[in-house]
C-alpha positions, 0 to 999 in steps of 0.5 A: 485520473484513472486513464492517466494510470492506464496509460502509465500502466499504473494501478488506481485506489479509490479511497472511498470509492465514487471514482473510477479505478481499479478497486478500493481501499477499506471499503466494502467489498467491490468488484476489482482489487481491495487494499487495507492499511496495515502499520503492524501485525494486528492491522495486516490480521485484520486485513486478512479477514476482512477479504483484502486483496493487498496490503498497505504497509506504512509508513516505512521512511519519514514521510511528508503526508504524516509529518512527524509520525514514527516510521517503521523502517524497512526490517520492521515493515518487511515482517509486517503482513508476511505469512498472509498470502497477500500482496504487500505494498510498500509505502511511506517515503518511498521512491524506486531506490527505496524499492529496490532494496526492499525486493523481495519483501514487497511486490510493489510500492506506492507513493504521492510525492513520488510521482509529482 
């Protein structure tokens, strides 16, 4: 997985870790990038403070990998995390269209379906 990224000149986030990539997600902290989940203020805060290098801010649209679960919408999930000094990621429903309307707020997206 990790060197079809490279190849793609795309960044790879290991949940868990255990796996080659370019660093972790909520995990302890490691060499290379730490991301953290943030689906409100609270969590970006958290994030913040334990040493996060970017965030997750999820989910923005209606997404298959959470059926069902409430999605925060774009101007909700732009004030998510702003102020922090971190990057923000948007995800959740997300496709380049969807990105391109939320330059600006976001330095990056991330998606699962996306990609397939």
């Amino acid at each position: 997985m990790w060197r079809i990224a490279k190849a793609r000149r795309l960044v790879l986030l290991v949940a868990g870790g255990g796996l080659p990539g370019d660093g972790v997600h909520k995990q302890g902290r490691t060499k290379g990038l730490r991301s953290w989940p943030a689906h409100d203020r609270a969590e970006a805060i958290q994030g913040w403070k334990a040493g996060a290098d970017l965030l997750f801010v999820s989910p923005i649209h209606p997404t298959r990998s959470h059926p069902g679960a409430p999605s925060l919408g774009p101007a909700r999930a732009a004030r998510i995390g702003r102020g922090l000094g971190l990057s923000r990621i948007a995800l959740g429903g997300m496709d380049a269209a969807r990105f391109r309307a939320l330059r600006g707020h976001f330095q990056g997206w991330a998606a699962i379906d996306a990609w397939a």
